[in-house]
KELO-287817 format. One record per atom (N, C-alpha, C): x, y, z; residue in one letter; atom name; chain. Coordinates in Angstrom, 3 decimals, always signed. Example, Ala and Ser with C-alpha at 12.3 -4.5 7.8 and 13.67 -1.06 7.14 Angstrom:
REM residues 2
NODE         xx         yy         zz   residuo   atomo   cadena
NODE    +13.190     -5.690     +7.800         a       N        A
NODE    +12.300     -4.500     +7.800         a      CA        A
NODE    +13.200     -3.300     +7.800         a       C        A
NODE    +12.850     -2.250     +7.080         s       N        A
NODE    +13.670     -1.060     +7.140         s      CA        A
NODE    +12.900     +0.030     +7.870         s       C        A
//
This chain:
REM residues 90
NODE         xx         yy         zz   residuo   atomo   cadena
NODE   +102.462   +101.205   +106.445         x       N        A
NODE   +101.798    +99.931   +106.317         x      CA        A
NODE   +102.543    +99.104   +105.261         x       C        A
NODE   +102.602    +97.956   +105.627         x       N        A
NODE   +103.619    +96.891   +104.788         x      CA        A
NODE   +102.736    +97.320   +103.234         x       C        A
NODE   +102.989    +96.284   +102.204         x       N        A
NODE   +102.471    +95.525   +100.914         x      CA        A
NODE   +102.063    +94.515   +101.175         x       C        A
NODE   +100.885    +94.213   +101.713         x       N        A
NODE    +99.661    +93.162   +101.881         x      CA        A
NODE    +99.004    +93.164   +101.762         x       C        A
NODE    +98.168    +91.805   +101.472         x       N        A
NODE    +96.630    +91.643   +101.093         x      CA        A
NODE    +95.744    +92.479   +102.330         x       C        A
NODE    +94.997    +93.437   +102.018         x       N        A
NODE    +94.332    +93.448   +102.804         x      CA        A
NODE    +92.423    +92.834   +102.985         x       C        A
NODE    +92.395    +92.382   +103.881         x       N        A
NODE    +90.807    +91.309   +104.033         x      CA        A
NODE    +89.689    +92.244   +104.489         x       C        A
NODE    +89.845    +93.152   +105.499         x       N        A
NODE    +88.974    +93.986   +105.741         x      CA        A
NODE    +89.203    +95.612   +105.893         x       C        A
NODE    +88.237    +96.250   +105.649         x       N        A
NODE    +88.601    +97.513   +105.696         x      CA        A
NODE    +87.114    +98.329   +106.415         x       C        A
NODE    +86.898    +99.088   +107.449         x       N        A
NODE    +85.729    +98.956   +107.984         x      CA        A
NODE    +86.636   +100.584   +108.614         x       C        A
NODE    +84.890   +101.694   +108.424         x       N        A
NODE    +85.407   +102.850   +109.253         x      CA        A
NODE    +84.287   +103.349   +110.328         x       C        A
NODE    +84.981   +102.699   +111.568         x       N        A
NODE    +84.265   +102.926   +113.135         x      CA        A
NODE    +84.340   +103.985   +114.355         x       C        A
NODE    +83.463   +105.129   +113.340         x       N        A
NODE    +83.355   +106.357   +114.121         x      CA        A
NODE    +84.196   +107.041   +113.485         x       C        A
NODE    +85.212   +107.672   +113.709         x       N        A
NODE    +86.503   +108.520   +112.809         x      CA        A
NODE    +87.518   +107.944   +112.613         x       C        A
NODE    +87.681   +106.071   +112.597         x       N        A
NODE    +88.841   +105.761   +112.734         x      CA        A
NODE    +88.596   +104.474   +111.447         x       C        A
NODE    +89.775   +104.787   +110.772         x       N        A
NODE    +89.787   +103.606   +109.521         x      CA        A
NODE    +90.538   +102.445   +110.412         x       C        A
NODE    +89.968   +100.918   +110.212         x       N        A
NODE    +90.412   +100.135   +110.961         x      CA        A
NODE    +90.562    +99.000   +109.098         x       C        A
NODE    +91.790    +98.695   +109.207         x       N        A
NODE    +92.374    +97.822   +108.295         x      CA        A
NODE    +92.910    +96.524   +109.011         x       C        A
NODE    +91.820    +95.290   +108.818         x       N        A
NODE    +93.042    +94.141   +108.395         x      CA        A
NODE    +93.428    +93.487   +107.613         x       C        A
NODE    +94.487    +92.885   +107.798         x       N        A
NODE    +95.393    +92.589   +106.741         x      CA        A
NODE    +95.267    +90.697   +106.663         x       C        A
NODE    +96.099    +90.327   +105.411         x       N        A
NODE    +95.879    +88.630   +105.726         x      CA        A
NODE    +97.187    +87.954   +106.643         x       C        A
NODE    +98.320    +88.567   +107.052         x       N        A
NODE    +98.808    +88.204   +108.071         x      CA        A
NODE    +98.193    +88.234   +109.366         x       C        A
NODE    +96.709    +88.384   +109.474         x       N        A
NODE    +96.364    +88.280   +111.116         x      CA        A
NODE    +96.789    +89.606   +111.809         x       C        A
NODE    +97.292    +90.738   +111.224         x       N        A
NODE    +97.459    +91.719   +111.818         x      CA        A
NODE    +96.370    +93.179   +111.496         x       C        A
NODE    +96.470    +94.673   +112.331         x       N        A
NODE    +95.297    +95.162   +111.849         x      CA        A
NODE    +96.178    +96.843   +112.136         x       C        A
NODE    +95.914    +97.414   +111.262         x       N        A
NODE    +96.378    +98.976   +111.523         x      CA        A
NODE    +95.030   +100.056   +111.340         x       C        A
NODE    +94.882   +101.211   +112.431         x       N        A
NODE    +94.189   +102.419   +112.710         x      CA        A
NODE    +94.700   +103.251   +112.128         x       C        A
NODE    +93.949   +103.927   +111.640         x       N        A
NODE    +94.424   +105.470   +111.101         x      CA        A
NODE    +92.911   +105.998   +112.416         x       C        A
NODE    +93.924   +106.563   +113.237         x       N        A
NODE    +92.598   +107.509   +114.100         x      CA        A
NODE    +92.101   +109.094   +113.605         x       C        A
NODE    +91.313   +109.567   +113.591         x       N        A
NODE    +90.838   +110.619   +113.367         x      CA        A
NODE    +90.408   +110.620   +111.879         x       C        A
NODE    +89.722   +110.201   +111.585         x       N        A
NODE    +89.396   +109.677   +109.721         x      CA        A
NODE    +88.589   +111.128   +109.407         x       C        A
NODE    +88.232   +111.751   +110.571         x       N        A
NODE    +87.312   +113.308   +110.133         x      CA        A
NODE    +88.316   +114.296   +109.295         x       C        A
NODE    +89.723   +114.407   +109.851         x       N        A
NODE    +90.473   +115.550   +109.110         x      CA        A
NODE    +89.938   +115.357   +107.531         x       C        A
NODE    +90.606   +114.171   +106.844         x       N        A
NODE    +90.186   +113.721   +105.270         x      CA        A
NODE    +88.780   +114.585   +105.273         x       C        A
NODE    +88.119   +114.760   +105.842         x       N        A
NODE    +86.058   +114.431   +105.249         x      CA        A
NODE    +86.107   +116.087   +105.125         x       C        A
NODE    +87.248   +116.716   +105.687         x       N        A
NODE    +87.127   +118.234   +105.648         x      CA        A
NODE    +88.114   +118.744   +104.878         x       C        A
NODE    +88.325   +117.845   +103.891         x       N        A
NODE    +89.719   +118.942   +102.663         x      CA        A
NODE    +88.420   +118.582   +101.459         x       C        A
NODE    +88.431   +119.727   +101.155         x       N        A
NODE    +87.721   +119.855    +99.945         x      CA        A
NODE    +88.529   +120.928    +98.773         x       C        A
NODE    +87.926   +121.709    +98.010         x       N        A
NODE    +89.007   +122.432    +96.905         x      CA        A
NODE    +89.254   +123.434    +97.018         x       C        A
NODE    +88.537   +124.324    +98.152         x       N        A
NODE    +89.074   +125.525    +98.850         x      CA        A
NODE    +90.011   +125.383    +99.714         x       C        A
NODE    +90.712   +124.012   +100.088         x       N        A
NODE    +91.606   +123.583   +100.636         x      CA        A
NODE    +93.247   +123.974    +99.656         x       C        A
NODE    +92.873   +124.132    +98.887         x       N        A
NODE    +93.794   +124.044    +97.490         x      CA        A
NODE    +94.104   +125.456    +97.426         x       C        A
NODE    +93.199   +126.196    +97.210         x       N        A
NODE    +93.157   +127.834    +97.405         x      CA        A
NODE    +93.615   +128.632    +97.873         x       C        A
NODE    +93.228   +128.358    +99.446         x       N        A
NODE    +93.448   +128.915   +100.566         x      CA        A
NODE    +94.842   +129.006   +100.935         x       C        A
NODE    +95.670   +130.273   +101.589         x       N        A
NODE    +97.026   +129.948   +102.168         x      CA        A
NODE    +97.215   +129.096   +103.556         x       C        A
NODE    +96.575   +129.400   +104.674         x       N        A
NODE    +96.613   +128.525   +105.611         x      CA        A
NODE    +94.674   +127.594   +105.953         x       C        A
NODE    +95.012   +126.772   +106.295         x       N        A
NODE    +93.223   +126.088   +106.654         x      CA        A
NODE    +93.738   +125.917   +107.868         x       C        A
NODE    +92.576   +125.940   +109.250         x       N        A
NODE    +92.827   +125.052   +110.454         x      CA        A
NODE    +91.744   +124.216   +110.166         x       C        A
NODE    +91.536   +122.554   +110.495         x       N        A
NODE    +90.497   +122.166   +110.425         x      CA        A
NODE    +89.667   +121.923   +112.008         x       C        A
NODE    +88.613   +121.733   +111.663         x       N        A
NODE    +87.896   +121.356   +113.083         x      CA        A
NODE    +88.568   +120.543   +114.018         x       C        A
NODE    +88.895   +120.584   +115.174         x       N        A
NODE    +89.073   +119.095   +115.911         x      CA        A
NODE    +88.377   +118.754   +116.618         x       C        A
NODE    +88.567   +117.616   +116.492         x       N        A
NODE    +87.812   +116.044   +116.650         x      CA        A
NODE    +87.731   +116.399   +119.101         x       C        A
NODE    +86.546   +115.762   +118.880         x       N        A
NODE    +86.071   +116.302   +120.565         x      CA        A
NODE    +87.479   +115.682   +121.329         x       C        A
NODE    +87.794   +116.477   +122.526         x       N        A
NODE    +88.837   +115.786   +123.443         x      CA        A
NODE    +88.029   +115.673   +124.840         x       C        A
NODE    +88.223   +114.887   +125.534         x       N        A
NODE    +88.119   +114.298   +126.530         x      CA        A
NODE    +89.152   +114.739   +128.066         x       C        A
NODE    +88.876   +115.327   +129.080         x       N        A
NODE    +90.320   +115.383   +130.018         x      CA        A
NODE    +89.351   +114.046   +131.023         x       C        A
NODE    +90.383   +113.637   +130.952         x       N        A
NODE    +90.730   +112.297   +131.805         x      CA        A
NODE    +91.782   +112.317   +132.912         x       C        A
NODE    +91.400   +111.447   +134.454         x       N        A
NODE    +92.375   +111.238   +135.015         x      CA        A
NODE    +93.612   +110.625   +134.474         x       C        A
NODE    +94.839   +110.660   +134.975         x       N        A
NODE    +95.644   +109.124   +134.804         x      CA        A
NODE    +95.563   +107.898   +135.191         x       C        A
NODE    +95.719   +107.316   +135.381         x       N        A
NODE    +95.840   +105.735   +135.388         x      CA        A
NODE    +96.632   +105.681   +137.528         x       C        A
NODE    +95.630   +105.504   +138.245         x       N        A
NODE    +96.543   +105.502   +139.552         x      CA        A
NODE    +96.756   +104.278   +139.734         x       C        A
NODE    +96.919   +103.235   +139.113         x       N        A
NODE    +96.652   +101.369   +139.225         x      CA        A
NODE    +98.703   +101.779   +139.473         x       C        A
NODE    +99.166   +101.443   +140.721         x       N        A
NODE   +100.589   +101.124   +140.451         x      CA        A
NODE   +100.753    +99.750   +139.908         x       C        A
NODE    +99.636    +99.129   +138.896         x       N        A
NODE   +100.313    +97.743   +138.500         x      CA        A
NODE   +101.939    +96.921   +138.274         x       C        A
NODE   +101.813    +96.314   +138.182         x       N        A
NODE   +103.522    +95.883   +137.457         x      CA        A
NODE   +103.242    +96.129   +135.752         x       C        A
NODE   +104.305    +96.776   +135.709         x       N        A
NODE   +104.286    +97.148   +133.709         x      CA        A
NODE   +104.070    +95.715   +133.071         x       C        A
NODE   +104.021    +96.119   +131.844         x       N        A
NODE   +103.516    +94.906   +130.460         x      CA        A
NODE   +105.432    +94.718   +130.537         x       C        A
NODE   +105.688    +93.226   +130.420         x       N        A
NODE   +106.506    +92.934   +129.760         x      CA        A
NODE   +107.421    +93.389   +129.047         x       C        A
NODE   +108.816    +93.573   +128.373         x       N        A
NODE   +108.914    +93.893   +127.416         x      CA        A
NODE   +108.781    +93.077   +125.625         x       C        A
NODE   +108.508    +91.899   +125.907         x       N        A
NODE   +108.078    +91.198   +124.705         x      CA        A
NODE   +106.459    +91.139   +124.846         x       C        A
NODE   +106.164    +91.719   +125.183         x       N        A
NODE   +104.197    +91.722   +124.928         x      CA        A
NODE   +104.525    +92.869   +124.136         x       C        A
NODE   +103.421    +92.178   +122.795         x       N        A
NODE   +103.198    +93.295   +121.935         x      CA        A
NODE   +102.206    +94.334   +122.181         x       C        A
NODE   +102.714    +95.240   +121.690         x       N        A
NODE   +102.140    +96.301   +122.077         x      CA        A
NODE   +101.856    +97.501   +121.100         x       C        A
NODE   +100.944    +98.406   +121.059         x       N        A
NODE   +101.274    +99.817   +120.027         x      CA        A
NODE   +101.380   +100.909   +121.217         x       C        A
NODE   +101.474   +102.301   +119.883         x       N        A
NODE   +101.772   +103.059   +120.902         x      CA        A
NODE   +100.111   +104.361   +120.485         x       C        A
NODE    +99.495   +104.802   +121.433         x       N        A
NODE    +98.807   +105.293   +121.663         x      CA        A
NODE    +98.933   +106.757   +121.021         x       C        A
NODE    +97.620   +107.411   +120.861         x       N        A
NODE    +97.496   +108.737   +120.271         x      CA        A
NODE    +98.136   +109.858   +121.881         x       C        A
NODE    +98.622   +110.817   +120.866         x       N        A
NODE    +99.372   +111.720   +122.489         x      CA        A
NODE    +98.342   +112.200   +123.098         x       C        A
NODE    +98.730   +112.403   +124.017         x       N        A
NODE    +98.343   +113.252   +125.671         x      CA        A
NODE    +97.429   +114.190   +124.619         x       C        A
NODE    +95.888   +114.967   +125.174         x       N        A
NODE    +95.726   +116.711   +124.752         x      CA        A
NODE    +94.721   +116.359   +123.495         x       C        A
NODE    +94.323   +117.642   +123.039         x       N        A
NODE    +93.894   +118.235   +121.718         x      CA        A
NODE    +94.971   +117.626   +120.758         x       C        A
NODE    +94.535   +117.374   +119.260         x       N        A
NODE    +95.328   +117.498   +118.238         x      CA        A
NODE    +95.204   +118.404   +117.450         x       C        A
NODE    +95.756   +119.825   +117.071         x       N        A
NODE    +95.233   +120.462   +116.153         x      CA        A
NODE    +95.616   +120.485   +114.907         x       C        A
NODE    +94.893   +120.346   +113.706         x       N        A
NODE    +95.302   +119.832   +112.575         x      CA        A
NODE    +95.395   +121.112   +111.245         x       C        A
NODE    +96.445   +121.574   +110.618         x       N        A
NODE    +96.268   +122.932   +109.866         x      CA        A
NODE    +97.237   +122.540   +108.898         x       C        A
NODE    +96.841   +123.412   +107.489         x       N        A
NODE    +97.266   +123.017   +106.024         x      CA        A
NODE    +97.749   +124.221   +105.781         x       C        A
NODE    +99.413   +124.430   +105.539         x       N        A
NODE   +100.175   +125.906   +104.979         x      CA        A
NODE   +100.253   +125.698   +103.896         x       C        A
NODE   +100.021   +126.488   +102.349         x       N        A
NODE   +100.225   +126.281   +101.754         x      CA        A
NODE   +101.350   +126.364   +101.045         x       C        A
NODE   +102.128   +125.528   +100.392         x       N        A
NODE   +103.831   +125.982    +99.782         x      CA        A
NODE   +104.211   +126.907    +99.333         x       C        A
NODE   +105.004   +127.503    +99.396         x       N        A
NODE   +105.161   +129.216    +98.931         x      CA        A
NODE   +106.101   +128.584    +97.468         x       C        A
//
C-alpha cells in the first residue's frame, strides 16, 4: 500500500476494506488469521490456524468477450482452501 492519507477504514466480515484520499481502496481478505495469533503463538514451534469457510463453486460458463486490456482491474483471491500456518525460526 502506497504512503497516503487514508479516509476510511471499515472491517466487513473478515475483510479490512481501506480507502484512501486518492479515490482509491485496498482489501486485506481474510482479517480472521490476525484475531487468532495470540502469545502461545510465540511459544509454540509450528501453529496451523483455522480456515476461513470455502465454498466449491462452478466456473464461469458465460463465453463472454474478455475485459479489455486497459480496464482496471485487480486480481482475485486463488482457486481452493487457503491454509494458513506459523514455523517458528530455528
Amino acid at each position: 500500500m502506497p504512503a497516503t492519507s487514508i479516509r476510511d477504514l471499515v472491517i466487513k466480515d473478515d475483510d479490512l476494506v481501506i480507502g484512501t484520499h486518492g479515490r482509491s481502496f485496498w482489501i486485506l481478505d481474510n482479517f480472521s488469521l490476525l484475531r487468532q495469533v495470540n502469545e502461545s503463538t510465540k511459544t509454540t514451534f509450528i501453529k496451523l490456524f483455522k480456515p476461513a469457510p470455502a465454498f466449491r463453486v462452478r466456473w464461469n460458463m458465460n463465453t463472454d468477450t474478455p475485459l479489455p486490456p486497459d480496464e482496471p482491474s485487480g486480481d482475485n483471491p486463488p482457486d481452493g482452501a487457503i491454509i494458513d500456518y506459523y514455523l517458528q525460526g530455528i
